[in-house]
MIVOPA-174078 format. One record per residue: residue number from 0; x, y, z of N, C-alpha, C in turn; residue in three letters. Coordinates in steps of 0.05 Angstrom, whole numbers, plus 5000, padded with zeros to 4 digits. Layout:
<sites>
> NUM X Y Z X Y Z X Y Z ALA .
...
</sites>
This chain:
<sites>
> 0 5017 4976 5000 5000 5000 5000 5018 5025 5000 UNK .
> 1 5013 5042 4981 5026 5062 4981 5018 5086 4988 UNK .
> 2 5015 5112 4991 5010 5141 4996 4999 5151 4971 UNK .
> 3 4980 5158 4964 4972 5174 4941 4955 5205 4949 UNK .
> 4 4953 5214 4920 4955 5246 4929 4928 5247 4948 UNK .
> 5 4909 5232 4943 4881 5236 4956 4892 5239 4988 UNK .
> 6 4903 5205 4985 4910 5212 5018 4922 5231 5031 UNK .
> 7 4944 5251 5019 4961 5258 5025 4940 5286 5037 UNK .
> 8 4926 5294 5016 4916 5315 5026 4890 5313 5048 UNK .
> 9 4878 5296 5045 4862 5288 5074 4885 5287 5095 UNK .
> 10 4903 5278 5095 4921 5276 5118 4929 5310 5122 UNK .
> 11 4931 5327 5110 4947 5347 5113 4924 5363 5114 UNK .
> 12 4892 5360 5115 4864 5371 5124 4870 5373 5148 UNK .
> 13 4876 5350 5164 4877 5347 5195 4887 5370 5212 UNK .
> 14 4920 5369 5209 4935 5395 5217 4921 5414 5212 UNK .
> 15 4915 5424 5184 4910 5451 5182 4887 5466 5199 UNK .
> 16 4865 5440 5202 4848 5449 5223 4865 5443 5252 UNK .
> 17 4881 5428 5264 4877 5429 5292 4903 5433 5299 UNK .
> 18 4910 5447 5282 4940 5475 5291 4925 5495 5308 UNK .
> 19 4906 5502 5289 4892 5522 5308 4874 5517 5333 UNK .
> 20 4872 5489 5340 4860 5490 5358 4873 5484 5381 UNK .
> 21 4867 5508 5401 4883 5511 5425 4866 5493 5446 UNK .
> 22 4842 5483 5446 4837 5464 5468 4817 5444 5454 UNK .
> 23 4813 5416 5469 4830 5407 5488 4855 5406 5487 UNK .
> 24 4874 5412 5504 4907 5418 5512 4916 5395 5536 UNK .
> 25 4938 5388 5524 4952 5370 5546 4978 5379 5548 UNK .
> 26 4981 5391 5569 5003 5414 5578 5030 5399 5597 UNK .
> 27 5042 5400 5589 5068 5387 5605 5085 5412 5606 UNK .
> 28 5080 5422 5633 5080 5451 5646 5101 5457 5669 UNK .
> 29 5126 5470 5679 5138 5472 5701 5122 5497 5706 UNK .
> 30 5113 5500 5734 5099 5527 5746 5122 5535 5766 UNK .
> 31 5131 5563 5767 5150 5563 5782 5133 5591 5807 UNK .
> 32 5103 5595 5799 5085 5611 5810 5063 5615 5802 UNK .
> 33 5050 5631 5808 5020 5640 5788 5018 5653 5766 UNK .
> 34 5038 5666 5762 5043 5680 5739 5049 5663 5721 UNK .
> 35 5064 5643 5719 5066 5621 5696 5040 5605 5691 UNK .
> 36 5014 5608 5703 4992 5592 5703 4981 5609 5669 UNK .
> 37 4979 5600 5652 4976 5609 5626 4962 5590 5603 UNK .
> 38 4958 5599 5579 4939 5600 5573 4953 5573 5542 UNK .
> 39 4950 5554 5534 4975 5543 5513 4982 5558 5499 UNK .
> 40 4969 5580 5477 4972 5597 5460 4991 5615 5473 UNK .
> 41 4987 5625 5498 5011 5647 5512 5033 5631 5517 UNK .
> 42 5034 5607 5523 5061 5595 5534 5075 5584 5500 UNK .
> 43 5057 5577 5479 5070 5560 5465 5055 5572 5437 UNK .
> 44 5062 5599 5423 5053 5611 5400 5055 5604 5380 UNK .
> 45 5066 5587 5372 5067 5565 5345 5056 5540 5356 UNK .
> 46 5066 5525 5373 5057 5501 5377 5036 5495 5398 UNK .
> 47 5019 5505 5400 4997 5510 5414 4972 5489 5403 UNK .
> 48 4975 5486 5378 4947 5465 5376 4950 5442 5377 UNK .
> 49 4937 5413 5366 4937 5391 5367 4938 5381 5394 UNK .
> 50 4930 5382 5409 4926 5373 5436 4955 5379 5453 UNK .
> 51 4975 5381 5433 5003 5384 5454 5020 5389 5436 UNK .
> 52 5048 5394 5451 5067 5415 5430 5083 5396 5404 UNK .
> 53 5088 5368 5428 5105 5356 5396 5083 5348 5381 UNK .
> 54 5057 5344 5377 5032 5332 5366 5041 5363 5338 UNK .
> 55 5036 5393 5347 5039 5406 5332 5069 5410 5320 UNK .
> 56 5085 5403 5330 5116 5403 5315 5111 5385 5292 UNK .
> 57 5108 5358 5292 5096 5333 5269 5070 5358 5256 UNK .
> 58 5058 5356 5260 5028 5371 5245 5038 5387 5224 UNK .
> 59 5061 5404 5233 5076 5422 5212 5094 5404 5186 UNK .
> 60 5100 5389 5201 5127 5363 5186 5113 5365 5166 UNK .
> 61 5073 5354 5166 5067 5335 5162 5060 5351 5129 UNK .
> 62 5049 5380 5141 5047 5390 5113 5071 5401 5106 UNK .
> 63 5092 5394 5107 5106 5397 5085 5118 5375 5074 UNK .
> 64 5114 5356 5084 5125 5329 5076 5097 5325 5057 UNK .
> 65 5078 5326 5060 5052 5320 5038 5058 5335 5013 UNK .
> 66 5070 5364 5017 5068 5384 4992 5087 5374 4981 UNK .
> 67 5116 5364 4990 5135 5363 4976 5136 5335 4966 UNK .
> 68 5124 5318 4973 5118 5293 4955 5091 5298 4935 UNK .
> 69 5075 5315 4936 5058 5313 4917 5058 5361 4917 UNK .
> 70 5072 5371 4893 5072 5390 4890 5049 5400 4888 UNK .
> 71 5030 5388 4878 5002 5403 4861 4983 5393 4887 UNK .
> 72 4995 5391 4904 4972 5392 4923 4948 5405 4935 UNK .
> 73 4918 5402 4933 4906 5418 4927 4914 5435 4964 UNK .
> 74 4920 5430 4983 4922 5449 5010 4945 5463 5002 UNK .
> 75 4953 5461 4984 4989 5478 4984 4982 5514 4994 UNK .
> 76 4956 5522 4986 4956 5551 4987 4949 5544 5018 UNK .
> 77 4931 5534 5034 4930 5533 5062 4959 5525 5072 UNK .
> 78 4966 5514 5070 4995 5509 5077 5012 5539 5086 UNK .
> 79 5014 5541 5055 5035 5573 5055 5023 5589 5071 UNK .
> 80 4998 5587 5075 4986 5613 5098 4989 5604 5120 UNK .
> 81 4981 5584 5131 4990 5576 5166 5018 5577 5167 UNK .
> 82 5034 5573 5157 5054 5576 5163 5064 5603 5156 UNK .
> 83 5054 5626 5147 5062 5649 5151 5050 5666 5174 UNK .
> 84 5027 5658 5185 5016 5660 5216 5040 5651 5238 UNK .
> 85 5045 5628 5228 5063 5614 5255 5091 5617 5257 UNK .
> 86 5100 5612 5241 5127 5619 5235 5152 5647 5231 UNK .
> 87 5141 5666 5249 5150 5695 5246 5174 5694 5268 UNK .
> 88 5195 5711 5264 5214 5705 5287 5204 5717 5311 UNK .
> 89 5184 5730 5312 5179 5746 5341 5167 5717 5354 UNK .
> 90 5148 5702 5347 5132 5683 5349 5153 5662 5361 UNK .
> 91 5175 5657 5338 5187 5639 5350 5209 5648 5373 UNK .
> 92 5219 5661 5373 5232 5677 5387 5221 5673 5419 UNK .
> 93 5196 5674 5427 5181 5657 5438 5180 5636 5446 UNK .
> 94 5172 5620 5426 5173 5599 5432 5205 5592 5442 UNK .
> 95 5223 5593 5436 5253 5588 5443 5256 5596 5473 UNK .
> 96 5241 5627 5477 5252 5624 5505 5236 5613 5524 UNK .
> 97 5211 5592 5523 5201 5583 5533 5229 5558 5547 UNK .
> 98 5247 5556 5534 5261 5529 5550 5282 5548 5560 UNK .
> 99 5282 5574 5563 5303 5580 5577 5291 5584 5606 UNK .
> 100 5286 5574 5618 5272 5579 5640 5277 5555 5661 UNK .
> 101 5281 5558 5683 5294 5539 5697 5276 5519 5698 UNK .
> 102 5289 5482 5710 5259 5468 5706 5259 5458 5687 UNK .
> 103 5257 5477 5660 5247 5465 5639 5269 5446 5624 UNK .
> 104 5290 5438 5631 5308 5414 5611 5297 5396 5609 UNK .
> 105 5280 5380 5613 5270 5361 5614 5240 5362 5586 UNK .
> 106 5236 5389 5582 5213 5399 5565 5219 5384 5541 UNK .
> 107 5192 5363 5531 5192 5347 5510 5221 5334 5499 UNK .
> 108 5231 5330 5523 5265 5322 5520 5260 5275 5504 UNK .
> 109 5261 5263 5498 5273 5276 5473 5252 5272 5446 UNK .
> 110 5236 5269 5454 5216 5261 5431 5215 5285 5410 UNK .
> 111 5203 5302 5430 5196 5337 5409 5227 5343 5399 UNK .
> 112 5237 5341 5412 5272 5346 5399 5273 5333 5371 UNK .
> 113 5279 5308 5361 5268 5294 5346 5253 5315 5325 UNK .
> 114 5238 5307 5326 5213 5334 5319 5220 5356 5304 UNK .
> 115 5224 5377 5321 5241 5398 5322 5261 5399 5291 UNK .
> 116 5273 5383 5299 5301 5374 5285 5291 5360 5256 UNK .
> 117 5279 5344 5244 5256 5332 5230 5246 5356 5213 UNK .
> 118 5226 5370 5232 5219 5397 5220 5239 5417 5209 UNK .
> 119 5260 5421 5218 5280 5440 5210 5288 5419 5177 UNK .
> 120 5298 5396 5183 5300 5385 5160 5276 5385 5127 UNK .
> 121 5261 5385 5141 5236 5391 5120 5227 5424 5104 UNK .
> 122 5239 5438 5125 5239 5462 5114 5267 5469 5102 UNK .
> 123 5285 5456 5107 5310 5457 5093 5314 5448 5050 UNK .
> 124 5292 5431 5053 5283 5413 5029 5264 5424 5017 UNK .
> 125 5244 5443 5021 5228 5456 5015 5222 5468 4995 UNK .
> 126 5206 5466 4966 5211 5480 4949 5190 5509 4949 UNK .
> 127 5178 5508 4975 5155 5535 4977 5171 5546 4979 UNK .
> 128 5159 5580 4965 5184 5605 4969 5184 5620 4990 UNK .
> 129 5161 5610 5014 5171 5631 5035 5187 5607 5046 UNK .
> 130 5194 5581 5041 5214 5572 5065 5236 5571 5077 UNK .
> 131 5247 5587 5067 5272 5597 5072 5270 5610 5099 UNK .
> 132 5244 5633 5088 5248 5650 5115 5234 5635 5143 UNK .
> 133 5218 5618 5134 5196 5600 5160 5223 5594 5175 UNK .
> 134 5245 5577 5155 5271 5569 5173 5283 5582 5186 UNK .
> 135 5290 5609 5172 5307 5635 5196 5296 5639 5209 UNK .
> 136 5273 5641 5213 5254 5643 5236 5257 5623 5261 UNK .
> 137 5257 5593 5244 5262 5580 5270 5281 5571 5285 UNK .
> 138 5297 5580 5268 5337 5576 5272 5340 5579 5300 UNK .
> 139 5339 5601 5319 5342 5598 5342 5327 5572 5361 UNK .
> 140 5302 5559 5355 5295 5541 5373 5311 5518 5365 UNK .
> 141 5314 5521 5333 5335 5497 5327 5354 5494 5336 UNK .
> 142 5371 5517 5333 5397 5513 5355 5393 5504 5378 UNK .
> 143 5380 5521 5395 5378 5513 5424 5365 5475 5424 UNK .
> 144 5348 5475 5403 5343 5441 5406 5368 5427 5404 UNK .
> 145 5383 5435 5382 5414 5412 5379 5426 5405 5404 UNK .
> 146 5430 5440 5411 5449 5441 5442 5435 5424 5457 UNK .
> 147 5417 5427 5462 5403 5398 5494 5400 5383 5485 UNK .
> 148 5406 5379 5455 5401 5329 5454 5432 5329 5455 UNK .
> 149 5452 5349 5445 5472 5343 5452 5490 5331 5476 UNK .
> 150 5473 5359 5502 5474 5355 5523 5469 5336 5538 UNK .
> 151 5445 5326 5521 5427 5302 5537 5445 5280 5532 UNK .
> 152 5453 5276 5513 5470 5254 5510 5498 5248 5520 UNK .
> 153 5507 5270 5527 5533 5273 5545 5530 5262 5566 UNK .
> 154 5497 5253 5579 5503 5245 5604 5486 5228 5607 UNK .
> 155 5466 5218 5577 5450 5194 5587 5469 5167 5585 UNK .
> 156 5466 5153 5608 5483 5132 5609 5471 5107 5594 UNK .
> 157 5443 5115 5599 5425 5095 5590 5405 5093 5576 UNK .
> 158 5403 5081 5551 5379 5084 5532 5352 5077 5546 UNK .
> 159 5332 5094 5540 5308 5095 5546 5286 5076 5530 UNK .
> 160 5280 5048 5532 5271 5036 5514 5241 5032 5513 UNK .
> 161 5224 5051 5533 5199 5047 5529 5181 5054 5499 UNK .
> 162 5164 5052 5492 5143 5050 5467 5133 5076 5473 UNK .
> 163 5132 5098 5479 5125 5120 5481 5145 5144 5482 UNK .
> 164 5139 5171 5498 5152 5199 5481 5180 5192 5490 UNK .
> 165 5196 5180 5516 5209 5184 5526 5231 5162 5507 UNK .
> 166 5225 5148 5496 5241 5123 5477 5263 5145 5466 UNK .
> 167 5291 5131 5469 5307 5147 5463 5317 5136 5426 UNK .
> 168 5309 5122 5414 5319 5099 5383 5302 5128 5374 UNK .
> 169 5272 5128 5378 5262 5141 5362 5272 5172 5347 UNK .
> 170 5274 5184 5376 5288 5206 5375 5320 5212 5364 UNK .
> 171 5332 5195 5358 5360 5190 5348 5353 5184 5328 UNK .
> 172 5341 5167 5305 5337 5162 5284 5314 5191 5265 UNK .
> 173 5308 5202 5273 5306 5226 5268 5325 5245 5269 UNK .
> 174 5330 5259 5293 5356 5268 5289 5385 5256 5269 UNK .
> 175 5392 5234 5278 5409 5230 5258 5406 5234 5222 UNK .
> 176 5381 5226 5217 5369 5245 5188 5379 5274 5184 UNK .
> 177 5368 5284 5210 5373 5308 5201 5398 5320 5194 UNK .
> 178 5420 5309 5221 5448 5310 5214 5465 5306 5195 UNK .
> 179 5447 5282 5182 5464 5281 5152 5462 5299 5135 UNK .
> 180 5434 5310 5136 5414 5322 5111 5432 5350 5114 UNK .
> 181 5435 5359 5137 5439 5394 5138 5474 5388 5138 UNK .
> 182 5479 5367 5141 5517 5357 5142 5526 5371 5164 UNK .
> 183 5510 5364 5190 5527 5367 5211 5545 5343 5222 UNK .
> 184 5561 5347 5226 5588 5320 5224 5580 5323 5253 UNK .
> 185 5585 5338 5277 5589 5342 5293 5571 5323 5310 UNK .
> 186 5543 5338 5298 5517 5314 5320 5517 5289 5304 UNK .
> 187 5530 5289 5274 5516 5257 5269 5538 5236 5278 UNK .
> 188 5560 5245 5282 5582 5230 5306 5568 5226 5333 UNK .
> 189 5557 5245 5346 5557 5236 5373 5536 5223 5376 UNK .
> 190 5509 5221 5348 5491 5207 5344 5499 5177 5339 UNK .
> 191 5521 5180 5328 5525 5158 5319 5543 5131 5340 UNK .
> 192 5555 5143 5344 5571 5133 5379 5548 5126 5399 UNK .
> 193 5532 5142 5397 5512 5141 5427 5495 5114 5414 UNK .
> 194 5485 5110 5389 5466 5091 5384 5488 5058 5389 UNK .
> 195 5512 5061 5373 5532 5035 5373 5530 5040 5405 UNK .
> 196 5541 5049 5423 5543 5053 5456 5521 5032 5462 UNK .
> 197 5500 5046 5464 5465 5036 5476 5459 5014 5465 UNK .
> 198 5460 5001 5439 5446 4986 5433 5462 4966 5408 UNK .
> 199 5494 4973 5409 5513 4955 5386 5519 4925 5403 UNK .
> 200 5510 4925 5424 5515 4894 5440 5485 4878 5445 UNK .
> 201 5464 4885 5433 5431 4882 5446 5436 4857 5434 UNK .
> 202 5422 4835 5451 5423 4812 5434 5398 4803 5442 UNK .
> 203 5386 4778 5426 5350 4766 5439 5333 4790 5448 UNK .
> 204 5328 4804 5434 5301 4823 5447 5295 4816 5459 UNK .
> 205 5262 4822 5481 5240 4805 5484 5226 4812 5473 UNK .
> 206 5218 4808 5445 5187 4810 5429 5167 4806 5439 UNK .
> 207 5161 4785 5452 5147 4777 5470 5131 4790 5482 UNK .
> 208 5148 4811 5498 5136 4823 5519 5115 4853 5501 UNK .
> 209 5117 4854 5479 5112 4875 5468 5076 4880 5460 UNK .
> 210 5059 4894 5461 5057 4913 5458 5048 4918 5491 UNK .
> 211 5061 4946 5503 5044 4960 5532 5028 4965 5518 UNK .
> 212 5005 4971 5532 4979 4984 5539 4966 5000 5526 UNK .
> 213 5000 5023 5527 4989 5053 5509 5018 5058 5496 UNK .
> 214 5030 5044 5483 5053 5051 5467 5042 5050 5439 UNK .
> 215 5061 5075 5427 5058 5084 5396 5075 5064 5386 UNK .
> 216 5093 5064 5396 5116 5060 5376 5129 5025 5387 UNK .
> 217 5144 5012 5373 5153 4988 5381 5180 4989 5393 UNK .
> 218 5192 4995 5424 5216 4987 5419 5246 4977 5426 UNK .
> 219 5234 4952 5411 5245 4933 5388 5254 4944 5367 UNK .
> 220 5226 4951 5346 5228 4957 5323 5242 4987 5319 UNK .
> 221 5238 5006 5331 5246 5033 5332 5282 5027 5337 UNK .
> 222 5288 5007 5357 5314 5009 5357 5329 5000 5327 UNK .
> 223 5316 4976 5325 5333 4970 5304 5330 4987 5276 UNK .
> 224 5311 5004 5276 5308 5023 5253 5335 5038 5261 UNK .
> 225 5334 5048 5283 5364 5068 5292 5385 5049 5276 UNK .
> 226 5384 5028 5290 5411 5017 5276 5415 5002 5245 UNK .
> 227 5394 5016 5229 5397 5009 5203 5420 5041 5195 UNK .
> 228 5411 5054 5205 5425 5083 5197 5449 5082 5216 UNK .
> 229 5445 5072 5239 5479 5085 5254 5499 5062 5248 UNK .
> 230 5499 5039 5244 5513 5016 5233 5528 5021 5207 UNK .
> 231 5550 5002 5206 5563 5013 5180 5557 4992 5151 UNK .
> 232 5564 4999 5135 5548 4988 5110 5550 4958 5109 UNK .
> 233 5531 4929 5113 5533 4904 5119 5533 4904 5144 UNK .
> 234 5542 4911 5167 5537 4904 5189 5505 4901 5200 UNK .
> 235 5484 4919 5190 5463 4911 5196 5455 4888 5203 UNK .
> 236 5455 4864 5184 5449 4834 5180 5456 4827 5201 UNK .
> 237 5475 4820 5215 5496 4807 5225 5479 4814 5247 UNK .
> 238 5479 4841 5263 5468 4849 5287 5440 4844 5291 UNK .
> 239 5423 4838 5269 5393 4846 5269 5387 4819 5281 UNK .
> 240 5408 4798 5265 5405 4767 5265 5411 4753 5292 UNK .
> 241 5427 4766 5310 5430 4771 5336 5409 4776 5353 UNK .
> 242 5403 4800 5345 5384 4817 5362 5347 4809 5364 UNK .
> 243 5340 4798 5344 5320 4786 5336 5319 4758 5324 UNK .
> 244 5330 4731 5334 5333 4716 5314 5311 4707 5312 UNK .
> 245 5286 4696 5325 5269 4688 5325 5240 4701 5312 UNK .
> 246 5249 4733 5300 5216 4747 5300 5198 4734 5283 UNK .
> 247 5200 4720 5270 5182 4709 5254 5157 4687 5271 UNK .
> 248 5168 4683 5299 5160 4659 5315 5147 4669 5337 UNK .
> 249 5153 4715 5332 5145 4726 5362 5110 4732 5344 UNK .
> 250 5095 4728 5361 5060 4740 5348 5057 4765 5363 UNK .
> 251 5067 4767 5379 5063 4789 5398 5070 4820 5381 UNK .
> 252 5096 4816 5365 5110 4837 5338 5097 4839 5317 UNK .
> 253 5095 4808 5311 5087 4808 5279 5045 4817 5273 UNK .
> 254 5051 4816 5292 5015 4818 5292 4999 4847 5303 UNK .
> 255 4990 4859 5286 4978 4884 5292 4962 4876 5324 UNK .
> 256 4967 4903 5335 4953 4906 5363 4920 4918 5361 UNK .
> 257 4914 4899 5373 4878 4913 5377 4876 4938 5387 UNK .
> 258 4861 4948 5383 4851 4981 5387 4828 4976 5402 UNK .
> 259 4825 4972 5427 4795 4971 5445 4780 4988 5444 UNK .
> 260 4793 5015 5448 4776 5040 5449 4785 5070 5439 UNK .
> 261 4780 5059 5403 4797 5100 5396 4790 5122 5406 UNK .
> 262 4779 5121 5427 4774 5148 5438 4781 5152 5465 UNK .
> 263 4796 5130 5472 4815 5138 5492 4837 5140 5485 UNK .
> 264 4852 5170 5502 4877 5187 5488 4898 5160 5493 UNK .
> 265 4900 5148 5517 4922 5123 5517 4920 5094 5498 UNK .
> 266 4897 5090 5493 4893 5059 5484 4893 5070 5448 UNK .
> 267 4894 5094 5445 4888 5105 5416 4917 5097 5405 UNK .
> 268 4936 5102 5419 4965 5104 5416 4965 5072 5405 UNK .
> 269 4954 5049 5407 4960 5032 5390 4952 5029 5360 UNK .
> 270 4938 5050 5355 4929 5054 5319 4964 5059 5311 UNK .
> 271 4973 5088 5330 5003 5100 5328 5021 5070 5316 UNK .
> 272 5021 5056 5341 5042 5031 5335 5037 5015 5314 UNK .
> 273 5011 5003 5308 5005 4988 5289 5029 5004 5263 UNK .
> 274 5022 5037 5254 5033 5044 5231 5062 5047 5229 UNK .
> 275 5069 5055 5258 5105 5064 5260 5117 5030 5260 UNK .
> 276 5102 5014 5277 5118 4982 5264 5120 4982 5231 UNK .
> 277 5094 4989 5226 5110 4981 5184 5127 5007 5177 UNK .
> 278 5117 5022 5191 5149 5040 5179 5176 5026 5178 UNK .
> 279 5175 5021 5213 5198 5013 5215 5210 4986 5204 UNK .
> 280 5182 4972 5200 5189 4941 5176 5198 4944 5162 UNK .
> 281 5190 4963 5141 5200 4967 5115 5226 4985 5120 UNK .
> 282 5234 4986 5134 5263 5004 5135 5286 4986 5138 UNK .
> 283 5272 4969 5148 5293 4942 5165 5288 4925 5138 UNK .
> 284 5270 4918 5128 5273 4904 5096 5292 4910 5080 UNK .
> 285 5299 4932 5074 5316 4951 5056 5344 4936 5066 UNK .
> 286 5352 4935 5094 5380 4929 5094 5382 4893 5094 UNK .
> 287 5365 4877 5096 5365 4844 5095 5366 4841 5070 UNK .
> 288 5385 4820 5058 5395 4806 5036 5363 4793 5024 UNK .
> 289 5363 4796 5001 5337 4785 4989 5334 4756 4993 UNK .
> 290 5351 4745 4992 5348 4719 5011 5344 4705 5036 UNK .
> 291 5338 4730 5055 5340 4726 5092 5314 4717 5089 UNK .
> 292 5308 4692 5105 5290 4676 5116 5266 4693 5126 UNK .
> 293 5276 4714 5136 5247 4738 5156 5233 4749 5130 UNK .
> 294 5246 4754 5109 5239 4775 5089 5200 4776 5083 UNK .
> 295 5205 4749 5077 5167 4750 5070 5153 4748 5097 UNK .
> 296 5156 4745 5117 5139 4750 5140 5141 4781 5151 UNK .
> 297 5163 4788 5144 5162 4816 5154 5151 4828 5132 UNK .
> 298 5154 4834 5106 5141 4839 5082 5103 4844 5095 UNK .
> 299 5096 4815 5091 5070 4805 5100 5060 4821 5125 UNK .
> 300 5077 4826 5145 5074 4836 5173 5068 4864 5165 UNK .
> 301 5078 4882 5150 5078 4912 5149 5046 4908 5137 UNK .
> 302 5037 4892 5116 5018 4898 5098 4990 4895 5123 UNK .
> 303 4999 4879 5142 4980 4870 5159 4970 4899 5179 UNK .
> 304 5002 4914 5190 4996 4929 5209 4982 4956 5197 UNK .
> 305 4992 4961 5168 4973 4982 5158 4949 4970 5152 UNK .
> 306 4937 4953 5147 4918 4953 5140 4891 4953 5167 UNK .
> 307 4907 4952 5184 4890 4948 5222 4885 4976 5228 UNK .
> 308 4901 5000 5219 4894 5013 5226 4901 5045 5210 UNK .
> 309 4903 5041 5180 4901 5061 5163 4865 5071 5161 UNK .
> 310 4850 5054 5170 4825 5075 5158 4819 5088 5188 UNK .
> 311 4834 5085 5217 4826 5106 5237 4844 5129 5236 UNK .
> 312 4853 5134 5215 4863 5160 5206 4849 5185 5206 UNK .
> 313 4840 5186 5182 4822 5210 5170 4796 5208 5177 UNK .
> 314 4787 5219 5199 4756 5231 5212 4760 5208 5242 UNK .
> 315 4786 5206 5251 4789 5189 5280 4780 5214 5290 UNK .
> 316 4764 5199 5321 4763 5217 5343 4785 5234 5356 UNK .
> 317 4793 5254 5365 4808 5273 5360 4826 5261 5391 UNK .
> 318 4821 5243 5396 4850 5227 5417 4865 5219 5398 UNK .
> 319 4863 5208 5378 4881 5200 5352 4888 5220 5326 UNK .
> 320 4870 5236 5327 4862 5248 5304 4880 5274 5303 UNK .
> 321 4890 5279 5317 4913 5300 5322 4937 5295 5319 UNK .
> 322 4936 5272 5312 4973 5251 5312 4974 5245 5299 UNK .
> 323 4956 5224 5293 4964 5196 5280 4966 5200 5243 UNK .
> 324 4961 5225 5233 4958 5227 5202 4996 5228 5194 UNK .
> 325 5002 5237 5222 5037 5238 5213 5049 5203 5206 UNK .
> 326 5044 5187 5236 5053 5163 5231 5040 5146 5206 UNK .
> 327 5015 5155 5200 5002 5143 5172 5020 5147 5149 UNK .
> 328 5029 5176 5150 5046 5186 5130 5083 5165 5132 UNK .
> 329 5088 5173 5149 5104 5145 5157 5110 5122 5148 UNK .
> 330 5089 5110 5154 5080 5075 5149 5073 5073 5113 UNK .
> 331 5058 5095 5107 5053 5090 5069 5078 5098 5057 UNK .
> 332 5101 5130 5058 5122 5131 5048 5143 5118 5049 UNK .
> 333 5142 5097 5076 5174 5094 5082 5161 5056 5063 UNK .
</sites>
């Protein structure tokens, strides 16, 4: 199943309406008094809609990753306008000094970072003519994002392997994109050390144990996507074969997760995983020899997990419906 333009632009309908919508809001907030008790739009002037801030960092990705794979897209003129609302340097300028504030290191540390960094990449690639300037505009939160995953990584000792924001694979395999894309040598070294560090000795997953409750993402699968990109050319195989020998035998991986109730904001998050596992299937396909034994079950496995949960995309109840058109986008391009 692939991405076509219909989809692309129903998916990029979503954002455009719930950028602007400042509530319901799920605020991950340091109060250091009453005067910080505020309003999302006052604390967070670009990323204020979609229920929460990295929800709107992706929402932005999302239309420009839709326009620039399909040019003639009929939102392209909504596009160029929200993002000339949001993207002003006073605006962001703003938003940036929202993390200078004590407390806050920890703020969307590292998922939205990721994000952040993703988005800067997408506007880097951009063939719209204001994007140049959307980017100078956001240059300063960009910087300041580099500096704290930098930071962060100077002192995480230990990879974070849960299925949700705090997963540290996810956020590294983004970033490291980006590092190549803009040719920073600097972070895609320490990206690249930190992933061999954390996760170049992982051997026998437990697949098994996989899906929690309310995880988006797989990771398992998210790690070893990291290590299709931080590994060096052939080494993939060798480690994956290690690290997973058995997935064809785990049901718990290969098998889309039930969705009980899309309209709860936690249990919704498994539509999320169903799509980011075939992302990340088909990423991990790319580096296995056409001959590896997993090939057609994992093949088979991606076709399974989109198909569980590509139609709670476009018109999901808005616990999903604020997110999930990014990882859709995801799971059909990659």
């Amino acid at each position: 199943m692939q991405l076509s333009i219909q989809q692309a632009e129903a998916f990029a309908r979503m954002p455009l309406t719930y950028l602007r919508q400042e509530y319901p809001n799920h605020i991950m907030h340091v109060l250091h008094g009453d005067q910080d008790a505020l309003s999302p739009r006052a604390l967070h002037p670009v990323f204020y809609g979609c229920y929460d801030w990295h929800s709107a960092v992706h929402g932005f990705w999302l239309l420009l990753r839709c326009v620039h794979l399909y040019p003639e897209l009929p939102a392209k003129a909504d596009i160029n306008t929200i993002f000339d609302e949001h993207f002003t340097p006073e605006l962001m300028r703003r938003e940036t000094d929202y993390f200078q504030v004590d407390g806050r290191a920890p703020f969307e540390r590292p998922y939205g970072f990721g994000w952040i960094l993703a988005l800067d990449q997408e506007l880097a690639q951009s063939a719209l003519p204001n994007a140049a300037a959307w980017r100078q505009a956001m240059q300063p939160l960009t910087t300041e994002i580099r500096s704290r995953l930098l930071a962060y990584l100077s002192k995480l000792s230990y990879p974070i392997r849960v299925g949700t924001h705090y997963n540290t694979a996810f956020a590294l395999a983004l970033s490291l994109d980006y590092a190549r894309h803009v040719q920073d040598g600097e972070l895609e070294s320490v990206i690249v050390n930190a992933a061999r560090n954390y996760y170049g000795n992982d051997v026998d997953y437990p697949a098994h144990y996989e899906p929690g409750g309310d995880e988006y993402i797989s990771g398992g699968l998210t790690e070893a996507l990291l290590m299709t990109k931080a590994l060096p050319a052939g080494a993939f195989q060798p480690w994956f074969d290690k690290y997973l020998p058995r997935i064809t035998e785990v049901t718990q991986i290969m098998q889309p997760a039930h969705v009980s109730d899309p309209t709860d904001p936690k249990i919704a998050h498994l539509d999320g995983l169903n799509l980011s596992r075939a992302w990340c299937m088909k990423n991990i396909l790319r580096h296995l020899h056409a001959d590896h034994p997993a090939r057609k079950a994992i093949d088979d496995s991606v076709e399974r997990h989109i198909k569980a949960s590509i139609d709670q995309v476009v018109g999901s109840h808005y616990s999903g419906g604020h997110w999930l058109a990014s990882f859709a986008l995801l799971a059909l391009e990659g």
